[in-house]
Every structure is written in structure tokens, then in C-alpha cells.
Residue, then its C-alpha position, 0 to 999 in steps of 0.5 A: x402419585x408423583x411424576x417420579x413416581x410415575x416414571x418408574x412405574x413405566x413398563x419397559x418397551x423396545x426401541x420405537x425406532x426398531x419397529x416397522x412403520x407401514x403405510x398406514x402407520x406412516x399417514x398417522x404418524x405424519x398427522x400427528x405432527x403436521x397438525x400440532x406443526x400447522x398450529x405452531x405456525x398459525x399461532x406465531x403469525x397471531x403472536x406477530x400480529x398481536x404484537x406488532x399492534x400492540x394488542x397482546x392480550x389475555x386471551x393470546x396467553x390462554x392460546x399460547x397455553x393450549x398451544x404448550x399442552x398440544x405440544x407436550x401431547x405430541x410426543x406420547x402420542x407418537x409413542x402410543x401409535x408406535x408401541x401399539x402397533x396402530x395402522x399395523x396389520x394384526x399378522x404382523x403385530x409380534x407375538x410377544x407384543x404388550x399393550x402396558x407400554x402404549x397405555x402409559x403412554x395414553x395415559x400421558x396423552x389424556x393429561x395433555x389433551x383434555x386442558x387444550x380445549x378447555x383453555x382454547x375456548x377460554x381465549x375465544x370467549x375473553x376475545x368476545x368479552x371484549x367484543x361484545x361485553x359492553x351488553x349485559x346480557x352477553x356480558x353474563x353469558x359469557x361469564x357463565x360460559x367461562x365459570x362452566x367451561x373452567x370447573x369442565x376442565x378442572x373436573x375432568x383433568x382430575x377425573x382422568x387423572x384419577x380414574x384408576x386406584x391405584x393410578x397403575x390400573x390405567x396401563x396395567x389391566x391385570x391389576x383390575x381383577x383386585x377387588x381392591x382396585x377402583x375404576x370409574x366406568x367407561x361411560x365417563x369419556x362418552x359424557x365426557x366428550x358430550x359436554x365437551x362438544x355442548x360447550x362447543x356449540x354454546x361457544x359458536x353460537x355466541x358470534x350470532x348474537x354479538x354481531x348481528x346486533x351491531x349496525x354495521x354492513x351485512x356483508x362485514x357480519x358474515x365475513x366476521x361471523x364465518x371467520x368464527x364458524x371456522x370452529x364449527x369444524x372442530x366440533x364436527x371432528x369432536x362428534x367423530x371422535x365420540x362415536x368412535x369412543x362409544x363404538x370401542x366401549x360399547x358395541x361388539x365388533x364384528x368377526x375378523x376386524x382388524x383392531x391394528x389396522x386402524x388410525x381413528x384415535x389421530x381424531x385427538x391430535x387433529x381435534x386439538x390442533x385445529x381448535x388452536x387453528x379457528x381460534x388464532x384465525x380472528x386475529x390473522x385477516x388483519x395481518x393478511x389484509x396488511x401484506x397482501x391488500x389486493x387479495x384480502x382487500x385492505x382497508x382503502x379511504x379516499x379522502x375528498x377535496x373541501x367542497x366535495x367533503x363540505x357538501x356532503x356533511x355541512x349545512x346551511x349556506x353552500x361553501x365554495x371550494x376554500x371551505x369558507x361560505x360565498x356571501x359573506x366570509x369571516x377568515x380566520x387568521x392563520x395558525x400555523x397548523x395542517x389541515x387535518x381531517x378525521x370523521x365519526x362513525x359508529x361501523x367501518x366505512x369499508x366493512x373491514x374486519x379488522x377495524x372491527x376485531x380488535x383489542x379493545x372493541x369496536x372502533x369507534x374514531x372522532x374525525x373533525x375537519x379543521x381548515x385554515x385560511x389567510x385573509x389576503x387570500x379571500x376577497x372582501x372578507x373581513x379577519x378576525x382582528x377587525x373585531x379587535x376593540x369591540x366593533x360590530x359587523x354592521x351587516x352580514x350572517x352569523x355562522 
């Protein structure tokens, strides 16, 4: 069925903006864009970090997509809230209500919500990818990961999509009592959501195995694995919205409950935003330790004088503070050129995160200690142009 098709099978309905809003109905509507809001945000900081490093990469595009379809689900949502009376008091639901109207409008809501997830967890793994894909065997598991979490999506996406034949069964209940109506059982957003939150632990688990097997400080492992663990909230809002899945399908509700009176289904709209939210953290601390040093403790070096740096990485004879050796010196004939200092090493010095989380992987820097020193300025010590003509030092230790 087309999306023309599709709109004008839609049930009329009143003028959302005409029916009272109680307080209950106030907090679900207030959550159903504040949190798609908050996302917003949190993914424009991401996308100025990215871009201000020039770090853009595929996995900011897959963010960018989940954040188009939380986005695209925002509104339909607030019509299902609105037209279904949720958060209303059962006594003050009229008496010519009818459900047709919000469950087009869920119906709606379903196709935007199940892509989010799948394509926030694609963004989280190829981040991983680059993290950690130097290891075969992360490498596969990654890659299995990713091959599962897309036919997930594509099987379910369709499965929502044609869940019910003819597609008006999904709003029209009236129309199941047609033998020639075809439904699936609910069982499937049960099995569903299962397989969801299996993917989701799966996901998690991956930053245990990356990091604790890379040499740096531990307590940079930590910090880097609980910026990841920041997900496990999400799949704990997942279990939730399952069992309360399971509890409107599949248990008997007891004498005199409300069904108005209730909120449970923004489970939906949180779940999704926050999966945007934990996935674009990695890439904020980095931005958040540029402006705000102090709080976020940025990256600090110091830099120590050439005796102090010469003690530390050279060998052999000591050298004075000019960098060159005490007993006998051999100067070389000034260049022109800076002193210029870098170092090599496999982790972050300082256990900073953002030298560790980034776009092509570890960091891994060539620092080389480059000094330069005119002759007249070392007594006694012999310039490069005295071998000039084939002569040999007659005493002395070669360097």
C-alpha cells in the first residue's frame, strides 16, 4: 500500500487541540519532546565536534538517520497520546470516543521507532570497528554483530509493516472478524523486543573486550568503558517496555483499572532517544575537555628542559644541559631549524580519553628530539667541517 493509499485510509478524528490536556496527559506529552529535543542537541554537539576535527565519519551518518526517524515518530506519537485519551481519566474519555483514529496513528509510530535502534547500534559498532578492528576476532564479531542487527531490522521493519492484510486491520478492529483477514500473533512485539535488548547486551559487552586488552592506565579503561556503559540505561528502559508489552497482551487486568490513566507507552520515545544520547557521548568528552579544561581535566604536557629530557630517555654518557656529551663533543654546524620535540608511545600519557577515542583509532605519535648547536658555542669541541678532507679524530668516543 502506498503512502497515498495510506492517508486516505485514515479515520477521521477531531481537532487534537480542542480536547483537554490533564495533568497526566501534560507530563506524557512534555516527555515525548523534550527527550527527541535533548537528542537534537546532543547530536548537533557531536556533529560540531566531529566536524571541527575533521573526523566525520560513517558512523555520525548512521546517528544522523536514527536521529531523522526519532524525529519523524515525534509527532504521530503526540497524535496517538492526544487521540487515545492516555493519561485521561476513564470518566472523562467521551462516550463517542474511538480508538481507529490513535491506532493509525501508532501505526505510524511503529514504522519510525523500529529503524532507530537498529541504526543507532550500527553507528556504535562501526565506532568500534575503528577502535578495536585491528583484532581479528573482534574484528568478526563485529561484523556478525552488524550482519544480525541489519537483517533484525529489515525483518522486523517489514514484519511491522505487514503485519496485518489487508494493512487496515492495523486500526480498524473490526475488520479481523473477516476470515479472510490475516494477522500475526502478538507474540511477535514480545520476541521482538527480546532479540532487541540480546543485540543490546551483545553491543555492550563489546567495550569490555576492546579496552581491557589495550596497555593503557586503568583508570582511562574505566572512564572509556563507563562512557560506553552509559547505554546500559537504555536496554534497562528496554526490559520495561517489554514487560509492560507482555503484561497488555497477555495477562488479565484486574477489576477497575484504569487503561486511560496511564503513560507507559512514552517507555518508546525515551528508549530511543536516549540510545541517540549514550551513542553521541563518546564523541562529546573530547569537546567538553577543550572548553572546559578545569572541570573535565584537559589534556596537560609539560615539556622538560634537554638535561631533564636527555636523563630521562638517553643512554650512555651523561650530557650536560646543552644536550651535547661533557668529554668530548662533536657539534653540529647550525641548520636554521627549531628545536622541535615529539615522543613515541603506544597509550596517552595523561589517561585522556579523547586521545584515545578517535576517528581512525589509537593514537599512536613519533616524537624525536632534534637539537642544534653552533660550534662557537661549545669549548673545545671540534665542528663538522674538520672532517672535511678525510682527516680522523686522533682521540675521542664515537657517538
Amino acid at each position: 500500500m502506498s503512502l497515498d493509499l495510506l492517508e486516505r485510509s485514515r479515520p477521521p478524528h477531531p481537532d487534537v487541540l480542542t480536547i483537554p490536556t490533564p495533568p497526566l496527559q501534560r507530563t506524557a506529552v512534555f516527555i515525548v519532546f523534550f527527550f527527541p529535543a535533548l537528542s537534537i542537541f546532543t547530536y548537533s554537539l557531536r556533529a560540531y565536534s566531529r566536524l571541527s576535527t575533521r573526523q566525520w565519519g560513517l558512523d555520525d551518518w548512521l546517528c544522523g538517520m536514527a536521529l531523522l526517524c526519532a524525529v519523524l515518530m515525534t509527532p504521530p506519537f503526540y497524535m496517538y497520546i492526544k487521540l487515545g485519551y492516555f493519561g485521561c481519566r476513564a470518566v472523562d474519555v467521551p462516550e463517542d470516543y474511538d480508538m481507529k483514529p490513535g491506532l493509525w496513528w501508532n501505526f505510524l509510530v511503529q514504522m519510525f521507532y523500529n529503524p532507530v535502534l537498529a541504526l543507532v547500534k550500527a553507528s556504535i559498532l562501526v565506532f568500534l570497528f575503528r577502535l578495536g578492528g585491528q583484532k581479528r576476532s573482534i574484528r568478526l564479531s563485529i561484523h556478525g554483530l552488524n550482519i544480525f542487527n541489519a537483517c533484525h531490522a529489515v525483518a522486523i521493519f517489514f514484519a511491522a509493516l505487514l503485519q496485518c492484510l489487508p494493512m487496515e486491520a492495523n486500526w480498524d478492529f473490526s475488520l479481523r472478524a473477516d476470515p479472510n483477514t490475516k494477522c500475526i500473533d502478538n507474540s511477535f512485539h514480545v520476541i521482538a523486543s527480546c532479540l532487541t535488548i540480546l543485540s543490546d547486551i551483545l553491543v555492550l559487552a563489546l567495550p569490555f573486550w576492546i579496552f581491557l586488552g589495550l596497555k593503557m592506565p586503568m583508570a582511562a579503561k574505566m572512564a572509556v568503558i563507563g562512557v560506553f556503559l552509559m547505554g546500559a540505561v537504555v536496554t534497562v528502559i528496554a526490559v520495561i517496555r517489554v514487560i509492560s508489552i507482555y503484561k497488555l497482551f497477555f495477562t488479565i487486568p484486574q477489576p477497575g483499572t484504569d487503561h486511560f490513566h496511564d503513560i507507559g507507552l512514552v517507555y518508546s520515545t525515551v528508549e530511543v532517544s536516549l540510545a541517540i544520547f549514550s551513542a553521541c557521548v563518546p564523541a562529546l568528552r573530547p569537546l567538553f575537555r577543550r572548553w572546559m579544561p578545569g572541570l573535565f581535566g584537559g589534556t596537560t604536557k609539560k615539556t622538560p628542559g634537554a638535561a631533564g629530557y636527555y636523563g630521562r630517555y638517553g643512554m650512555g654518557t651523561p650530557r650536560d644541559g646543552t644536550g651535547v656529551r661533557e668529554d668530548d663533543n662533536f657539534a653540529l654546524k647550525d641548520m636554521r631549524s627549531r628545536a622541535h620535540r615529539t615522543e613515541i608511545r603506544g597509550a596517552s600519557p595523561t589517561g585522556s580519553e579523547e586521545e584515545i577515542m578517535t576517528y581512525n583509532g589509537i593514537v599512536r605519535t613519533t616524537n624525536v628530539n632534534v637539537q642544534y648547536e653552533s660550534s662557537p658555542s661549545i669549548a673545545g669541541s671540534r665542528s663538522s667541517s674538520d672532517f672535511k678532507g678525510g682527516d680522523k679524530p686522533t682521540s675521542g668516543k664515537a657517538f
